[in-house]
Every structure is written in C-alpha cells, then in structure tokens.
C-alpha positions as CSV (number, residue, x, y, z in Angstrom):
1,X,99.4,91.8,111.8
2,X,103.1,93.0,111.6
3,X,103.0,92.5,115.7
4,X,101.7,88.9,115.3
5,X,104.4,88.6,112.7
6,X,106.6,89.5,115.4
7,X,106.0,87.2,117.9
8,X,106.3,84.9,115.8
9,X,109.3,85.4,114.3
10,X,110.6,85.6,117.8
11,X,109.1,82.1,118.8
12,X,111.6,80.8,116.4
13,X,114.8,82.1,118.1
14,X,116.4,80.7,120.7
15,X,115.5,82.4,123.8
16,X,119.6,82.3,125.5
17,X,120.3,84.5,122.2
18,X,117.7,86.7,122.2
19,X,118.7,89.2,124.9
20,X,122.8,88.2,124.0
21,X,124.8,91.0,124.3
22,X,126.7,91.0,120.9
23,X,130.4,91.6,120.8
24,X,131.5,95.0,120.0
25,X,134.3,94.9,117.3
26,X,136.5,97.8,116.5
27,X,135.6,99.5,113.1
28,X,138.2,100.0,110.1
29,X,139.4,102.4,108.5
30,X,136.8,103.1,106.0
31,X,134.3,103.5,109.0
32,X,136.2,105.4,111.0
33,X,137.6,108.1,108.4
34,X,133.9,108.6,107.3
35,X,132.6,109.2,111.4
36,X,135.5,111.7,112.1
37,X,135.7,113.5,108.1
38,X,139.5,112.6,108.7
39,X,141.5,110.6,105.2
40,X,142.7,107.4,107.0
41,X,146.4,108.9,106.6
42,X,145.6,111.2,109.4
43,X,144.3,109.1,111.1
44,X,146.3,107.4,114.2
45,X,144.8,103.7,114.8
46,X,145.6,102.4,117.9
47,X,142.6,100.5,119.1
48,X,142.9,97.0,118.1
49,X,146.3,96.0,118.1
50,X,147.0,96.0,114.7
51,X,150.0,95.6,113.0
52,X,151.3,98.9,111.6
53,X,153.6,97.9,109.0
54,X,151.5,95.9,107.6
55,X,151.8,92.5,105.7
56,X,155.1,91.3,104.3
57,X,155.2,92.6,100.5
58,X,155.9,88.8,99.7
59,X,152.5,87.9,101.2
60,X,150.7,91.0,98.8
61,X,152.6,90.0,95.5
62,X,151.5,86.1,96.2
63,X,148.0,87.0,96.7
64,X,148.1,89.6,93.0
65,X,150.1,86.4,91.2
66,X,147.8,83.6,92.3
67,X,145.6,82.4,88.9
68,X,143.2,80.1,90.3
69,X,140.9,82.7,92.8
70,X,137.7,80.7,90.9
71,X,138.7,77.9,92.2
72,X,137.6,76.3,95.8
73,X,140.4,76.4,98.6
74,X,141.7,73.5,99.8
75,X,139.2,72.3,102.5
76,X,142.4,70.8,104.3
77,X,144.6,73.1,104.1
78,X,147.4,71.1,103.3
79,X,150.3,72.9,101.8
80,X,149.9,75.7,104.9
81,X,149.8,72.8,107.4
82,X,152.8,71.9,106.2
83,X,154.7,74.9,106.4
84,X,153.2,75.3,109.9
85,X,154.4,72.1,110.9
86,X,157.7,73.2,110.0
87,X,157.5,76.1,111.8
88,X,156.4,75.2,115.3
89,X,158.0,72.0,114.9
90,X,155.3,69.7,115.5
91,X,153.1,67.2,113.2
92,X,150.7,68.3,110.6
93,X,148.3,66.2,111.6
94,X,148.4,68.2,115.1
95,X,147.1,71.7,113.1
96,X,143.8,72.4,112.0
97,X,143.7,76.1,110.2
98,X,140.7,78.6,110.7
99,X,138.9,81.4,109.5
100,X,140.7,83.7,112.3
101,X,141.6,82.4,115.3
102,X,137.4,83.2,116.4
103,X,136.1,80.6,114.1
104,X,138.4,77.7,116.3
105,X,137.4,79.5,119.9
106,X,133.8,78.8,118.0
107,X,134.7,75.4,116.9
108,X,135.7,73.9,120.2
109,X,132.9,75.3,121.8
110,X,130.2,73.5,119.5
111,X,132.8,70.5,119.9
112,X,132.7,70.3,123.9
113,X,129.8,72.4,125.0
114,X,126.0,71.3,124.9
115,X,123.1,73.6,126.2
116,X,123.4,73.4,129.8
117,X,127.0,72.7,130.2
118,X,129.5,74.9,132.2
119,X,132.6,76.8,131.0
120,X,134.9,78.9,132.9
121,X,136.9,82.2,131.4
122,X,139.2,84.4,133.4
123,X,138.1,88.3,132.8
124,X,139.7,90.7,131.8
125,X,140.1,88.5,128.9
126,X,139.3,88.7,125.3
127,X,135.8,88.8,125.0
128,X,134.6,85.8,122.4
129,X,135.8,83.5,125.4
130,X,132.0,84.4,126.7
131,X,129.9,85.2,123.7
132,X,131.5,81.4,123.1
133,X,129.8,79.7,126.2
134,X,126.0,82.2,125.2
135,X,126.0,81.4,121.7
136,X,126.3,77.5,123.1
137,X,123.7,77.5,125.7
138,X,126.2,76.8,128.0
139,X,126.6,78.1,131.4
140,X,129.7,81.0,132.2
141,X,131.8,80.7,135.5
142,X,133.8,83.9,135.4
143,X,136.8,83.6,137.3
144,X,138.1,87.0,138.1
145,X,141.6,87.8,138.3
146,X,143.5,89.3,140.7
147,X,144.1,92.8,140.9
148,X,147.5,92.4,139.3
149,X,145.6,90.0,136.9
150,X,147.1,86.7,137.8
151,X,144.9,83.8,137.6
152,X,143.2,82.6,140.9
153,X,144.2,79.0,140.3
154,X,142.8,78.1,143.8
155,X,139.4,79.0,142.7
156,X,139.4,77.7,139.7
157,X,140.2,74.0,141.0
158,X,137.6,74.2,143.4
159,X,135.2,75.2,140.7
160,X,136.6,72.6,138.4
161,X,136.9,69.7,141.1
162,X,133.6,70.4,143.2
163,X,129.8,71.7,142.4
164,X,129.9,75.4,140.8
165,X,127.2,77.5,142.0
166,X,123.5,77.7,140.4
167,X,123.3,73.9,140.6
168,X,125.3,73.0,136.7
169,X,127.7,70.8,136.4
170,X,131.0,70.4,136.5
171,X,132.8,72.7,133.8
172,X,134.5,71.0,130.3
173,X,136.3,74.0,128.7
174,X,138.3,76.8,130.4
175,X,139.9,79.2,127.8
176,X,143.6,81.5,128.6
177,X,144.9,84.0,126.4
178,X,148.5,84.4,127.1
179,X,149.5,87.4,126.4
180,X,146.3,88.1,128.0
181,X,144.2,90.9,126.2
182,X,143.9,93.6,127.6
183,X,146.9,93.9,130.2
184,X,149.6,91.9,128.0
185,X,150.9,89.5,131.0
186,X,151.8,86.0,130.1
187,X,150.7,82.3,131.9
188,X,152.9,81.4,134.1
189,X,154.3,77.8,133.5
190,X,153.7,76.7,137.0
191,X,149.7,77.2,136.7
192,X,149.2,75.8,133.5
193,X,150.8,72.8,135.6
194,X,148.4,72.7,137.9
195,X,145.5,73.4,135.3
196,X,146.1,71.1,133.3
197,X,145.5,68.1,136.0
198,X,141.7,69.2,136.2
199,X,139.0,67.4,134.5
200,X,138.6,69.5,131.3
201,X,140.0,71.0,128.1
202,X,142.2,73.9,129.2
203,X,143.1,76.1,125.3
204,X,145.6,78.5,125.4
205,X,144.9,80.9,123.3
206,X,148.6,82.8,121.7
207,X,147.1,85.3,119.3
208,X,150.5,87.9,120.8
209,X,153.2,84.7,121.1
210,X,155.4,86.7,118.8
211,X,155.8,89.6,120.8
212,X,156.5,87.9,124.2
213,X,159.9,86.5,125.1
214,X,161.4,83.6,123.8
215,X,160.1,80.1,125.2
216,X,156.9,81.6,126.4
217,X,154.5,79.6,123.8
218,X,152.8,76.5,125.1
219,X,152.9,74.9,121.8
220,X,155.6,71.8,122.9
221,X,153.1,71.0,125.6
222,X,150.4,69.7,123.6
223,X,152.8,66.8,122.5
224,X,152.5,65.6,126.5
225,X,148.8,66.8,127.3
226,X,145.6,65.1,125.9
227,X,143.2,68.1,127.5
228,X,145.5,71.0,126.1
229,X,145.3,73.0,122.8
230,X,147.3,75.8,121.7
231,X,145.7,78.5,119.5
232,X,147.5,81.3,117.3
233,X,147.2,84.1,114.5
234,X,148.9,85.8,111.3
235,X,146.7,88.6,112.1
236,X,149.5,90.4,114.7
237,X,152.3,89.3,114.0
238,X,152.2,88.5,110.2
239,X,149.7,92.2,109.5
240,X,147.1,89.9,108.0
241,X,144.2,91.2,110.0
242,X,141.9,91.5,107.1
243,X,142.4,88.2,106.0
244,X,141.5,86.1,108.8
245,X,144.0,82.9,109.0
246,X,144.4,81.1,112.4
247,X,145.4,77.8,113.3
248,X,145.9,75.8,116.3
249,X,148.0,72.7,117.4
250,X,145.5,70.2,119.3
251,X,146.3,66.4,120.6
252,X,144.7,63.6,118.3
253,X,141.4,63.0,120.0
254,X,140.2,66.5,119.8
255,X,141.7,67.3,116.1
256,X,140.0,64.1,114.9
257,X,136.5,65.4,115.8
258,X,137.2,69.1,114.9
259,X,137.5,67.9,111.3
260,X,134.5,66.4,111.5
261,X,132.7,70.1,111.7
262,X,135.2,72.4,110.5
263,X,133.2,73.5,107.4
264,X,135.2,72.6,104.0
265,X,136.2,75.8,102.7
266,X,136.4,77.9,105.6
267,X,140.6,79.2,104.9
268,X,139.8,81.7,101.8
269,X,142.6,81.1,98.9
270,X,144.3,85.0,99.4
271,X,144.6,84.6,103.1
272,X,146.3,80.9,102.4
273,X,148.2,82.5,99.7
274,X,149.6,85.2,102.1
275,X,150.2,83.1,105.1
276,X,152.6,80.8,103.2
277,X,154.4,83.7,101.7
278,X,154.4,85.3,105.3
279,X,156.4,82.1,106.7
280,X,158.9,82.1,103.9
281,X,159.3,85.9,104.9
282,X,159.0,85.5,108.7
283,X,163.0,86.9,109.1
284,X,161.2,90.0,107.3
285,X,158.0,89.9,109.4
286,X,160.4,88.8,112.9
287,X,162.4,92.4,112.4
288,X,159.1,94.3,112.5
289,X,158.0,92.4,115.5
290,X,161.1,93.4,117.1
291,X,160.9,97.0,115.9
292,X,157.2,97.2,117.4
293,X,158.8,95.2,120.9
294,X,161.2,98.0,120.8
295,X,158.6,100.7,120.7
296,X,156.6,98.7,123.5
297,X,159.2,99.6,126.0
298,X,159.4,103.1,124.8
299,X,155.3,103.8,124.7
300,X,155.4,102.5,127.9
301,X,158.0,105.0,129.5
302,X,156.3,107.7,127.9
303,X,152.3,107.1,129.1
304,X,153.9,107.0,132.8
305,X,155.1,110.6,132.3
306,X,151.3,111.5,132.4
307,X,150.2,111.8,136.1
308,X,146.5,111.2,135.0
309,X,147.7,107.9,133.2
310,X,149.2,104.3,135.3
311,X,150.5,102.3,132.4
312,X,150.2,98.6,133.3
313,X,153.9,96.9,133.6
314,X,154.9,94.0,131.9
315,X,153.0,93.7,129.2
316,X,155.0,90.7,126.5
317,X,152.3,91.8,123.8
318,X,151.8,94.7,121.3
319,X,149.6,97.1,123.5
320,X,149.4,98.9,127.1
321,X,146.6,98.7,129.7
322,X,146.8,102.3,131.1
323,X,144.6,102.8,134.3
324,X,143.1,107.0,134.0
325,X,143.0,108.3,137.4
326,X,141.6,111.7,138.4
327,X,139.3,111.5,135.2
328,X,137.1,109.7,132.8
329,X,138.7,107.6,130.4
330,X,135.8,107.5,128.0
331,X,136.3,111.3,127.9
332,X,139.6,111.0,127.3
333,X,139.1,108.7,125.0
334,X,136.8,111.0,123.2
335,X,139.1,113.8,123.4
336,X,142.1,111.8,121.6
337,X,139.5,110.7,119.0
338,X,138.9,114.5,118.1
339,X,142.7,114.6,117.3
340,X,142.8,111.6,115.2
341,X,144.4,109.6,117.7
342,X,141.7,106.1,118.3
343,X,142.3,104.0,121.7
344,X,140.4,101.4,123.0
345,X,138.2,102.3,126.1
346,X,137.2,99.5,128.8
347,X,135.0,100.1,131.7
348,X,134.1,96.4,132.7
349,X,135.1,94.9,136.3
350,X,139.2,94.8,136.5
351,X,139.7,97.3,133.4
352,X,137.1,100.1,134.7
353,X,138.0,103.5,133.5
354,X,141.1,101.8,131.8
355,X,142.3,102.7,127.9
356,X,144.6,100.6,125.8
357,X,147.0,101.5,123.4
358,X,148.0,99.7,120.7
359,X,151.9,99.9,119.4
360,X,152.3,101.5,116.5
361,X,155.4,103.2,114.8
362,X,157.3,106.1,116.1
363,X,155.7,109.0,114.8
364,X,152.1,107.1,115.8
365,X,153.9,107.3,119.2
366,X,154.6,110.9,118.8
367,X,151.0,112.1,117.7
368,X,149.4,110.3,121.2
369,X,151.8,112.2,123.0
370,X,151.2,115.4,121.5
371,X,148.0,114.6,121.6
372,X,148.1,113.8,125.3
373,X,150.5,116.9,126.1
374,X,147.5,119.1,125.5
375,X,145.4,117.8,127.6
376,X,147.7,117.9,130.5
C-alpha cells in the first residue's frame, strides 16, 4: 500500500522537478560548528562571501528599537523605496524590493518564462540563474564562457537571433552577474551594448557592485533600455545576509507586472528596518567595503605565493577564484576544513578543481595562510 501511495504521490509532481538537481547552499555557522566540534569563533568562514564585519550597529539598534514586529510589513515597501531612490538616483517607482535578491531572479522568471520557453545563462555563473529556467519548465541554453570568462557575445546573438538547438524557441530572458560569481570579473560596457539590441530581457544582476570600481553599475542604463533590469543586495555590502533584502531597478513595463505577483508581505519588517538604517550609515558600511577592497588585493598577492594555487586576476568583487594545480582541490578543500579554515570548492566545466575564497579580515587572512603553509 505505502508503494501505491507512492506512485501516487509522485503522479502529482511535476515531472521537470522531479529529478531537479536542487541548489546546494552553504551552511551557517550553527551547522558548521556542530559538523567540525569547532565554537564558531574558531572558526574561519570564507565560503560564501560574506561580509565579516558585519552589519552597521545602526542597522542592529533599529531592528532591537522597532515596537510594531506584530504588525504586517508594508507590502510596498515604501519608506525603503524611497531611500533607495535617493540612493541610486533614480525613481521610486523604478524599484521593487525582494526577499533577497533570489526571490526577484524567481520573480522575473514566473514573469517572462512559460513551460517550454528558452533562457540563456553564461556559466560559471551563480547558480539560481538555472534552477530559475527548471523550476519554470523552461528550456536552458548555457553559453559558456571563455577561458578567461568573457562572455561569447557572438554566440549568444546567434542563439538569440536564429533557431537554438533541440527545436525551442527563441530565448526571452538571459541573466549576467557582474561581478560575475565565481571569478569576480565585471561586464564590459561594450557587450552589454550589443546585448541589449537582441530580442529579450537581458538582467544584470550586481549582488558585488560595491566592491567594484566606481561607474561600473548598470543602474543609469535602465532609464534608456525597456529590456534591461538591474538587480542588487544589502546582503555583501550592507552584512545583512541573514536578513534577506534585495531590490532591483526595472523599466515601467516590467515593474508594472512584477507588482502584480510579488506576494504582499514578502520584505520582513527587521530586514526593512536594517536596510534603512544601513543607507543612513552607508559612509560607515562604504569604509568597510573599502577595508575588505584593500584586503582583496592583499589575499590575492598572497594565494599566488603558493605554486599549487593560480589565483584568478581581476576580480572587482569580495572573493578569489584560485585554480589548484598538481592536486585535488576537494582535498584541499578538506584539508583547510580540518583547520577551521571553510572555502568554497567547484568542480563544474570552467571552475573544475577550482576553490574560492571569500575576503575576510586580516587575521582571517593570516589563518588561510598558515593554514596553507603546512600544506606546502
């Protein structure tokens, strides 16, 4: 009977997410300090590119002094729209805040894609590009990049402009993330350009804006291009992580219907609480952005020291790509873990035997390098 049962359960799920793959997340602290009997304090988290100082004390006292946690959010948003809108410089009415930047990636894809439809993605890339395009029905053209991991504009226009392969049709969404995660480069202007004359809705996704160099966010463009959205974070940035605020700047025809499906109270009344505080603070939260830019440069020179480690150049984020050579980077992986020291491992086409490394504070540099000395 339970068999039967089963079966039938399984009748009732749809078949394209049956066999999905789910996204691995990285676990927190609590998890983690549990699995390796460490207290979290000894513990060195460098695996997800969080933010190590942490929220702006502004943003925590807001969160303790607000008296109306019984009450519903605003389902609008309003008063953060606002301050947003005063800090990018662009209409209110252009932003539309999330539950993390995910729940917008998920958003526009139940906006643009039905079953059947096509999407493109560029990996290496963040990963809920794809689970985006399954958890839709929709079809995923994968777009590799180059070796460096430039885009390969080329073949995306022929993809977007002509017939893509198994017979779909032509694709309606293409996601960037610029910085890209996992090697840290930025979009160049010029292919966004040419992007942004194909037949679809191109987002950017900015989740690391804050640690690139000035004048590298696409925000301004939006303003000039109906088929382009912007999306970004306070999780990086801001060290709001755990409380999951994102927004994005879209052109009217797109926001207009994202409204209609966004659910009500989706922006919990602690994370709008400390995203507020966190812009009134940004010259507070801007310095540690700077101090972890600093350190950026600094982890870099010191991975390249290792000859078993090829740090990727250039990264404008808050992480390294290092390429292992001359050994497994799961294993070393493992190996750092037993020291206290977490990395993130990738072994997926363009980021195969490949670690990266979060920035974190000095001394977080200092115990990875210890760490790494011994295993020279």
């Amino acid at each position: 009977m339970q068999g039967v049962m089963s079966q039938e359960i399984k009748r009732l799920i749809r078949p394209e997410l049956a066999g999905l793959e789910p996204y691995v997340p990285i676990h927190p602290f609590e998890v983690v300090s549990r699995r390796l009997g460490r207290p979290p304090e000894q513990i060195v988290k460098l695996d997800a590119n969080e933010n190590p100082y942490g929220p702006s004390p502004r943003a925590v006292e807001a969160i303790v002094r607000y008296p109306w946690l019984h009450i519903y959010p605003d389902p609008q948003s309003t008063e953060l729209r606002e301050a947003l809108a005063d800090y990018l410089g662009v209409p209110a009415d252009r932003i539309l805040v999330g539950n993390g930047a995910d729940e917008l990636i998920d958003l526009i894809g139940r906006l643009v894609l039905s079953p059947g439809d096509a999407m493109l993605d560029c990996p290496p890339t963040f990963g809920m590009y794809a689970l985006c395009a399954a958890v839709n029905g929709a079809h995923l053209i994968s777009v590799p990049r180059r070796p460096d991991f430039s885009l390969d504009v080329d073949a995306i226009e022929r993809l977007a402009e002509g017939q893509p392969a198994g017979g779909c049709d032509r694709p309606k969404l293409l996601f960037l993330c610029s910085p890209n995660n996992p090697d840290g480069g930025l979009l160049p202007a010029a292919d966004l350009e040419r992007l942004l004359r194909l037949p679809l809705l191109v987002v950017v996704d900015e989740a690391y804006i804050e640690f690139a160099r000035p004048g590298a966010s696409f925000v301004p463009w939006v303003a000039h291009h109906p088929n382009l959205a912007v999306l970004r974070t306070f999780s990086k940035w801001a060290g709001l992580g755990g409380l999951r605020v994102g927004y994005g700047v879209f052109p009217p025809a797109i926001a207009e219907q994202l409204w209609k499906i966004k659910p009500p109270y989706n922006v919990n009344v602690a994370g709008s609480r400390a995203a507020l505080a966190s812009l009134a603070d940004r010259e507070y939260l801007l310095s540690n952005v700077a101090r972890l830019v600093a350190e950026r440069e600094r982890l870099y020179a010191e991975l390249a020291r290792f000859p078993f480690l090829e740090p990727v150049p250039g990264s404008q984020s808050n992480f390294v790509l290092c390429r292992v050579l001359d050994r497994d980077a799961r294993q070393l992986k493992l190996d750092l873990e037993e020291q206290g020291v977490l990395v993130r491992h990738f072994a997926k086409p363009g980021v195969d035997n490949c670690l990266r490394i979060s920035v974190g504070r000095p001394e977080q540099t200092d115990a990875l390098v210890e760490a790494l000395c011994a295993m020279v």
